[in-house]
TIDRENRO-856728 format. One record per residue (C-alpha): x, y, z; residue number from 1. Coordinates in nm, 3 decimals. Layout:
- X Y Z NUM
...
END
This chain:
- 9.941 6.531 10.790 1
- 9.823 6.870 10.837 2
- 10.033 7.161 10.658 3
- 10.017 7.543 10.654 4
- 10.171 7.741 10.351 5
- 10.244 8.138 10.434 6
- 10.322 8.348 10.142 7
- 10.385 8.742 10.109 8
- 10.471 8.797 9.734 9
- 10.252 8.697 9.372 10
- 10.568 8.447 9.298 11
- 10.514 8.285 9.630 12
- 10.160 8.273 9.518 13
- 10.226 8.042 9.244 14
- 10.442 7.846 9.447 15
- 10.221 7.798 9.730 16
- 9.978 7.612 9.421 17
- 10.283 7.404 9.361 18
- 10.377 7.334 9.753 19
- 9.994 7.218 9.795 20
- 10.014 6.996 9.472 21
- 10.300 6.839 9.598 22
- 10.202 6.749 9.921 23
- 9.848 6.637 9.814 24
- 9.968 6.394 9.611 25
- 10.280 6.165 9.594 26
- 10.224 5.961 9.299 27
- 10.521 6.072 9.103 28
- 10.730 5.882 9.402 29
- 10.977 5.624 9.241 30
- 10.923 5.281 9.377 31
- 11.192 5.242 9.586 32
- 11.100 5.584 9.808 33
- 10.750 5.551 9.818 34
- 10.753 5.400 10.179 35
- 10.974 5.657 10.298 36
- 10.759 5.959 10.160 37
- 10.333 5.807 10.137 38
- 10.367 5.918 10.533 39
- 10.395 6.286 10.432 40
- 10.059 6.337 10.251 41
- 9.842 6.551 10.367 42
- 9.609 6.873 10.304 43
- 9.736 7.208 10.294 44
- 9.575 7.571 10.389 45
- 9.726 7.858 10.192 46
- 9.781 8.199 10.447 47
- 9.863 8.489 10.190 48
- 9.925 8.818 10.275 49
- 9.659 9.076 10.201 50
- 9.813 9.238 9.916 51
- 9.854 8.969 9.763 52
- 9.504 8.825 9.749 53
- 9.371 8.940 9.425 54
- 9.701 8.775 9.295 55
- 9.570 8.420 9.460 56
- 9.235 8.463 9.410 57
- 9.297 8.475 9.007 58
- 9.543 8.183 9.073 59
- 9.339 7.924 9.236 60
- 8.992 8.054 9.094 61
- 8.932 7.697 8.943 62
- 9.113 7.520 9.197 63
- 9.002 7.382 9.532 64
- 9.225 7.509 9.723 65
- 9.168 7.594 10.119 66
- 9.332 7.937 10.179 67
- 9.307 8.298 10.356 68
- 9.461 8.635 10.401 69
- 9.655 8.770 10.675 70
- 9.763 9.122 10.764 71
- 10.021 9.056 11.006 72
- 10.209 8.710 11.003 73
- 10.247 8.728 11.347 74
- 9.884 8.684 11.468 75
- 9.869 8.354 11.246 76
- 10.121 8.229 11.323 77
- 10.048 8.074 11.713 78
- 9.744 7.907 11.569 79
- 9.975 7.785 11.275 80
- 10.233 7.612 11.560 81
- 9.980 7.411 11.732 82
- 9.719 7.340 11.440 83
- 9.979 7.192 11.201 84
- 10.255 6.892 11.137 85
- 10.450 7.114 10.892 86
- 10.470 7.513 10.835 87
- 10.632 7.619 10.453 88
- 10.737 7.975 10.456 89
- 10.790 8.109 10.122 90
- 10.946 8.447 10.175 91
- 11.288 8.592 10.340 92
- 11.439 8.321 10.639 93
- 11.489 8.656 10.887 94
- 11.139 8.725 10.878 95
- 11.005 8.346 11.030 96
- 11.315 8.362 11.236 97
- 11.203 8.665 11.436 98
- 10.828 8.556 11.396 99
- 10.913 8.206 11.521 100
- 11.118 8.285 11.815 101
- 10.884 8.356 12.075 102
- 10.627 8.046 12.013 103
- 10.918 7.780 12.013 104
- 10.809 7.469 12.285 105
- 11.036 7.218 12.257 106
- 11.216 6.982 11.957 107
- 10.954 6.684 12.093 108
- 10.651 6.913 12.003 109
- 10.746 7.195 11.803 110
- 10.611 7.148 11.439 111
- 10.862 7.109 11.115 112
- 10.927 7.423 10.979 113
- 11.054 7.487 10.615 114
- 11.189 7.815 10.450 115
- 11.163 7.871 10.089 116
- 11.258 8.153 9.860 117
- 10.988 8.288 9.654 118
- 11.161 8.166 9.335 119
- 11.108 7.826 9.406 120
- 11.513 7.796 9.378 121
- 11.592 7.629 9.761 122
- 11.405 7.487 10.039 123
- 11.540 7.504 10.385 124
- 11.486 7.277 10.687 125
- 11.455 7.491 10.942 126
- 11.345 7.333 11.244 127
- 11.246 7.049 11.415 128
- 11.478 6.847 11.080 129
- 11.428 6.504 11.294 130
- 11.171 6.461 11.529 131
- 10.908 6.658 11.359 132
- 11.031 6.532 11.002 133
- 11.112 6.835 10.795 134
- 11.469 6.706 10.694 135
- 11.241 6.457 10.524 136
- 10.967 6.649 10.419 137
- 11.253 6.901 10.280 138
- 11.428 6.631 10.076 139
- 11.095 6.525 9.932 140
- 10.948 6.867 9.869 141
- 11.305 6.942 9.669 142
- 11.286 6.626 9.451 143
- 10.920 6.703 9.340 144
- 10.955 7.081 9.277 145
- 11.356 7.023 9.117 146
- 11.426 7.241 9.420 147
- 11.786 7.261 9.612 148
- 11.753 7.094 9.962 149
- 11.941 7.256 10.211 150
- 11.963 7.033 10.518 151
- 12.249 7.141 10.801 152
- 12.191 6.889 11.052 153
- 12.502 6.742 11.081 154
- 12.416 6.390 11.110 155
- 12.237 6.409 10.760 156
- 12.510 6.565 10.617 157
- 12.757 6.271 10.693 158
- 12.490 6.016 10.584 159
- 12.416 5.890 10.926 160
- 12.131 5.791 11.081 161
- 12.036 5.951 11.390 162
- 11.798 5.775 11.677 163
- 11.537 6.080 11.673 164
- 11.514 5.968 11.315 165
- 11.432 5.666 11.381 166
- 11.213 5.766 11.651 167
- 11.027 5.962 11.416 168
- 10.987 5.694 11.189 169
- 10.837 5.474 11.500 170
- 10.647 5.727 11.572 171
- 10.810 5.706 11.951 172
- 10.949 5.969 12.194 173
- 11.324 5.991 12.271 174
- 11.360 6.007 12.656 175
- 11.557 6.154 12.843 176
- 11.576 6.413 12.590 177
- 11.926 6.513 12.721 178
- 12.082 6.250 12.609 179
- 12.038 6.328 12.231 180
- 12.345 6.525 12.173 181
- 12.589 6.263 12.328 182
- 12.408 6.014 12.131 183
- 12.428 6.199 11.806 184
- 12.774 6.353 11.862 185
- 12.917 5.927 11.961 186
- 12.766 5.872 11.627 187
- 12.953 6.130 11.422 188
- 13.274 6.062 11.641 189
- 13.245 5.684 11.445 190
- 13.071 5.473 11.780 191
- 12.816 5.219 11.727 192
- 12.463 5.226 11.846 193
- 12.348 4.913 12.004 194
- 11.943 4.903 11.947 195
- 11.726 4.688 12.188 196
- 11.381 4.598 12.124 197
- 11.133 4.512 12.392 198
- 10.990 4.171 12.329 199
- 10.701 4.249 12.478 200
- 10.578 4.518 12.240 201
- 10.258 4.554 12.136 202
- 10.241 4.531 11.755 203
- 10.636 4.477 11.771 204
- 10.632 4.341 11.460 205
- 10.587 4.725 11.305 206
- 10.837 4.850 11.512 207
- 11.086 4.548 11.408 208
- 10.976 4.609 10.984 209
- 11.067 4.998 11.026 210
- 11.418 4.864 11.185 211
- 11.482 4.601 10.937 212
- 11.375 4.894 10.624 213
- 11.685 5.101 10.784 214
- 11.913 4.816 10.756 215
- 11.947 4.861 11.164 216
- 12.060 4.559 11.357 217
- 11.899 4.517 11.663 218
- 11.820 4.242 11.973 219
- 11.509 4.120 12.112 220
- 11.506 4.132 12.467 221
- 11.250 3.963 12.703 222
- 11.356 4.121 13.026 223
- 11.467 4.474 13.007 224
- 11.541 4.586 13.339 225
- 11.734 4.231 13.427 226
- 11.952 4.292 13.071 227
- 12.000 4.681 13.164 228
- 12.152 4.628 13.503 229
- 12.453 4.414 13.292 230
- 12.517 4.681 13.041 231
- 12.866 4.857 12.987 232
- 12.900 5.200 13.065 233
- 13.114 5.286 12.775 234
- 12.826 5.124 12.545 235
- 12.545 5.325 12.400 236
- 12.230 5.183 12.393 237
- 11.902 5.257 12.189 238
- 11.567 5.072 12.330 239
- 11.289 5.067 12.179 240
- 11.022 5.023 12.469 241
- 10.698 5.125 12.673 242
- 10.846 5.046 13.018 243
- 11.086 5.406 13.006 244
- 10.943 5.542 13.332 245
- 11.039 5.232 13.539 246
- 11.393 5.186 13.358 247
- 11.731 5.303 13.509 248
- 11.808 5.654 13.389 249
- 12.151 5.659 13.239 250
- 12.342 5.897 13.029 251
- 12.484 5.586 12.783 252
- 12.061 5.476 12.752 253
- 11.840 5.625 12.521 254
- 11.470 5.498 12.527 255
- 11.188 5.521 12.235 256
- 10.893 5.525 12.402 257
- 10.605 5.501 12.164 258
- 10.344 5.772 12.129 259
- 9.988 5.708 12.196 260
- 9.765 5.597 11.898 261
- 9.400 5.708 11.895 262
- 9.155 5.596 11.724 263
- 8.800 5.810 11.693 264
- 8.529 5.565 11.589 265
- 8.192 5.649 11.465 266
- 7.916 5.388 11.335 267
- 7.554 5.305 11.285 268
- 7.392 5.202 11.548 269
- 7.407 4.849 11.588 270
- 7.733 4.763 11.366 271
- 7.870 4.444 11.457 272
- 8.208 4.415 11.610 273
- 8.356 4.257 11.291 274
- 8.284 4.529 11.102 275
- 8.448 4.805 11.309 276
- 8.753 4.579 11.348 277
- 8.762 4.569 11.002 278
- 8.756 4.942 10.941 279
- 8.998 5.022 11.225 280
- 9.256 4.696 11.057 281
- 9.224 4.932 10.754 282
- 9.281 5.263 10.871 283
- 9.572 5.196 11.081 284
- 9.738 4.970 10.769 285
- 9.720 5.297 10.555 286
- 9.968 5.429 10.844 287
- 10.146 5.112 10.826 288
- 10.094 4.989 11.152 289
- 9.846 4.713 11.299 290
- 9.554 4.732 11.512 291
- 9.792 4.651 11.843 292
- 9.907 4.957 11.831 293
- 9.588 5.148 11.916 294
- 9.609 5.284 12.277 295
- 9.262 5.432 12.288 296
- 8.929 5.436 12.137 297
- 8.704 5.789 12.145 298
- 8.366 5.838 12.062 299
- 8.044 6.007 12.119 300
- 7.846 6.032 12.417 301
- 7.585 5.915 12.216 302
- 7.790 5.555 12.118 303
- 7.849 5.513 12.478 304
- 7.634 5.180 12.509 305
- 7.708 5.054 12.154 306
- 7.808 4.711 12.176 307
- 8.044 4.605 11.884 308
- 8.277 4.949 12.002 309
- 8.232 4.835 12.343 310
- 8.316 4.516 12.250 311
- 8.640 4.573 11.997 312
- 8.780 4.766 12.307 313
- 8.764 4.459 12.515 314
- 8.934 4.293 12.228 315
- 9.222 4.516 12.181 316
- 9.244 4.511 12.591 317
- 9.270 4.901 12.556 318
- 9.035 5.212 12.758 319
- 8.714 5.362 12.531 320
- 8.609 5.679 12.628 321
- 8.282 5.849 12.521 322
- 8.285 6.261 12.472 323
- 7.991 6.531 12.508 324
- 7.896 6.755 12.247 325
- 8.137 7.110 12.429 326
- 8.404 6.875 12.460 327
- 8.432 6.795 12.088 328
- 8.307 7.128 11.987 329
- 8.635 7.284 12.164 330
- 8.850 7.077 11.940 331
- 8.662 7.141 11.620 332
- 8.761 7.569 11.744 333
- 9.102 7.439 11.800 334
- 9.218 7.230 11.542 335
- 8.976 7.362 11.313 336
- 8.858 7.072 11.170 337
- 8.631 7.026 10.890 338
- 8.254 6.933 10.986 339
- 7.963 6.757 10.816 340
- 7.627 6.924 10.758 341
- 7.442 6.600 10.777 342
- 7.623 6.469 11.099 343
- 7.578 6.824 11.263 344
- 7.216 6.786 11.202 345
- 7.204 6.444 11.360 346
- 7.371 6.515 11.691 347
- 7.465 6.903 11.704 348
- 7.856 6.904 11.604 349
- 7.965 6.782 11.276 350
- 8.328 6.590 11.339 351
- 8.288 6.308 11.607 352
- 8.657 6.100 11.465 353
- 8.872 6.328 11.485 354
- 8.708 6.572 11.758 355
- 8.629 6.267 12.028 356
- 9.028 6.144 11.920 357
- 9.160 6.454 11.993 358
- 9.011 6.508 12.320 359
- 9.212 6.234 12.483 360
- 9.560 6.435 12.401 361
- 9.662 6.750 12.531 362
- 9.820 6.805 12.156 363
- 9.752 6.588 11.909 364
- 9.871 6.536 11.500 365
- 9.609 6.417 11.299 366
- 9.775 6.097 11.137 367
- 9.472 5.965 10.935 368
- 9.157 6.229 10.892 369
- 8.783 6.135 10.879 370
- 8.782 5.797 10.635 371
- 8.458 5.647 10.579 372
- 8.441 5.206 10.576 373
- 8.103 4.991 10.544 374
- 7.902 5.137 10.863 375
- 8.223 5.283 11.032 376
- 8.430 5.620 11.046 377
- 8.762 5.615 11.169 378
- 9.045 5.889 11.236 379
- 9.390 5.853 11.444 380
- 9.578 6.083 11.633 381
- 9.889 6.070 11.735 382
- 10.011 6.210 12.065 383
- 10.272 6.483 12.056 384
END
C-alpha cells in the first residue's frame, strides 16, 4: 500500500511522524486482528505545507522519512488521487472537501480518503469507507494512535457486513455497481444475503478462506448460469465469480468479479523455472493469496526469450508480456516509483517489477513493491 500524508500546521507535523509510524509498521497488532490489518502496510510520503517546513525538517532530521513541501494543496493533490491507495489529511475537513470535489472518479477507483484534526484527537473516514478500505484503515489508524474513529457508513454503524466489504477483502469488483444501495439498504432493512461461489475459480480456495474468516455462509456452484436462471426474484444474491459479463443482469444479483493480479518478474539470466515459481509462491503468500491467482506476468524487453519466465507462464496457463524501456519509464513519471542505480546502469531505467506490472493496467495499486528472492524480483499490482 501506497499512502500520502498532507499537513498544513507544526502539530500536524508531528502527527504526520506518527501517521507514517503507524502505517509502516503493524507489529503492535493483537493476535486476533492481525489478518484483518497486515494488508494495510505500506510506505508513506509526507506533503507539508511550505511554512511549515523548517518545522518538519527539525522533526524528521534523523528520521528516514520520504516527504516535500507544497504551496498550494490543490496542485498536489491530482497526482495524490491517482498515485496512492490512501490520502490522510491532517487539517480542517472543509478544506479537502472543496479540494477533493473536482478530482472525484468513481467509489470503484477513487482512493480512501481520511480526515484528521491536527490534535491527533479524531480520524474521519471520509471516502471511499468500503471499496477503497478507509473504514478499515480508519479503525486501525484510531486503535494505534488512541484516536476516536468516526465511521458514518451506515452499515458499519449497525455492525453489518456489507458485500463491497467483502469485495474489498477479495480484492474483487462489485458489478453492476447500481445495485449496491438495494443490496446494502435489504441488509439494514434485516434480509439475508445469499453468497454463491463459482466452483470454477481459480485459486478458490482464497476466496472461500476470506468467506469462512467472516463467518459468511456460502454455496459452491458448478454451473452458474444453469443455477441463475432458477433463482427467486425476491432473493438477493451475492456471487463471487469471473464469468459477470456473460451472466444475466438482474437488480436482486450482485457479482464480485475479481481484479486482475500482476505480477512484474525480473531475474538473472538463465534462472530456472523452479526458482521463479518459488519467488512468485512467496510474494503472492505475503498477500495471502496463491499463485492461481496471477492473471499476468510483465517483464522487460530484454527477458523476452528467457526460458524459466517463459516457461512458469505456460504453467500458470496465463499471457506474459515483455515492455520497452519508454514504456516503463512512463510509469516510473507516473507512479513515481523508486529506481535502482545499479539496475539503471544495466539496462537504462531502474524499476522493471513494478514499472513492466504497471503497464498492463490503465490504473494500478501497488499490492506488493520491489521484493528481492534467490535470482528473482517480484512486485504485484492490482487492477483498479
Amino acid at each position: 500500500m501506497k499512502y500520502g500524508v498532507f499537513v498544513a500546521t507544526p502539530r500536524g507535523c508531528q502527527q504526520a511522524l506518527r501517521l507514517v509510524q503507524a502505517l509502516q509498521d503493524n507489529h503492535g497488532a493483537a493476535d486476533e486482528s492481525k489478518a484483518s490489518y497486515e494488508s494495510l502496510q505500506g510506505e508513506a510520503e509526507v506533503f507539508v505545507h511550505g511554512k511549515q517546513a523548517k518545522v518538519m525538517e527539525e522533526l524528521a532530521k534523523d528520521l528516514p522519512l520520504k516527504w516535500q513541501s507544497y504551496q498550494k494543496l490543490s496542485e498536489v493533490f491530482a497526482q495524490g488521487m491517482g498515485n496512492y491507495d490512501g490520502l490522510i489529511f491532517v487539517m480542517a475537513t472543509g478544506i479537502v472537501v472543496r479540494t477533493l470535489a473536482p478530482h472525484l472518479v468513481s467509489k470503484l477507483l477513487d482512493p480512501a480518503v481520511l480526515v484528521m484534526d491536527d490534535g491527533g484527537r479524531n480520524i474521519i473516514s471520509l471516502l471511499s469507507g468500503h471499496i477503497g478500505g478507509a473504514n478499515r484503515l480508519t479503525a486501525y489508524l484510531a486503535r494505534e494512535l488512541v484516536a476516536n474513529p468516526v465511521i458514518t457508513t451506515a452499515t458499519d454503524v449497525n455492525n453489518l457486513l456489507a458485500p463491497d466489504v467483502v469485495a474489498a477483502d477479495l480484492q474483487c469488483l462489485p458489478t453492476p455497481k447500481k445495485n449496491l444501495p438495494l443490496f446494502n439498504g435489504s441488509l439494514l432493512a434485516g434480509q439475508r444475503l445469499i453468497y454463491w461461489v463459482d466452483s470454477q475459480l481459480k485459486a478458490r480456495e482464497n476466496y472461500e478462506a476470506v468467506l469462512q474468516r467472516h463467518q459468511i455462509a456460502y454455496r459452491l456452484v458448478e454451473n452458474i448460469s444453469e443455477a441463475l436462471a432458477g433463482i427467486s426474484s425476491k432473493e438477493l444474491y451475492v456471487v463471487i465469480t469471473a464469468q459477470a459479463e456473460a451472466l444475466p443482469s438482474e437488480e436482486n444479483i450482485l457479482y464480485l468479479q475479481p481484479r486482475r493480479l500482476i505480477a512484474g518478474v525480473g531475474c538473472r539470466r538463465n534462472t530456472s523455472k523452479e526458482l521463479i515459481a518459488q519467488a512468485l509462491a512467496e510474494a503472492c503468500g505475503s498477500i495471502g493469496w496463491s499463485t492461481g491467482r496471477i492473471s499476468q506476468l510483465a517483464s522487460t524487453v530484454v527477458k523476452a526469450d528467457e526460458a524459466g519466465l517463459l516457461a512458469m507462464a505456460e504453467d500458470l496457463q496465463v499471457p506474459i508480456e515483455f515492455f520497452g524501456n519508454q514504456q516503463m519509464a512512463e510509469m516510473i513519471e507516473k507512479y513515481q516509483l523508486k529506481e535502482s542505480n545499479f539496475v539503471k546502469k544495466t539496462i537504462g531505467i531502474g524499476n522493471i517489477c513494478e514499472a513492466a506490472a504497471l503497464c498492463c493496467v490503465p490504473q494500478g495499486r501497488i499490492a506488493l513493491s520491489k521484493h528481492k528472492y534467490e535470482k528473482v524480483t517480484v512486485a504485484l499490482i492490482w487492477q483498479k
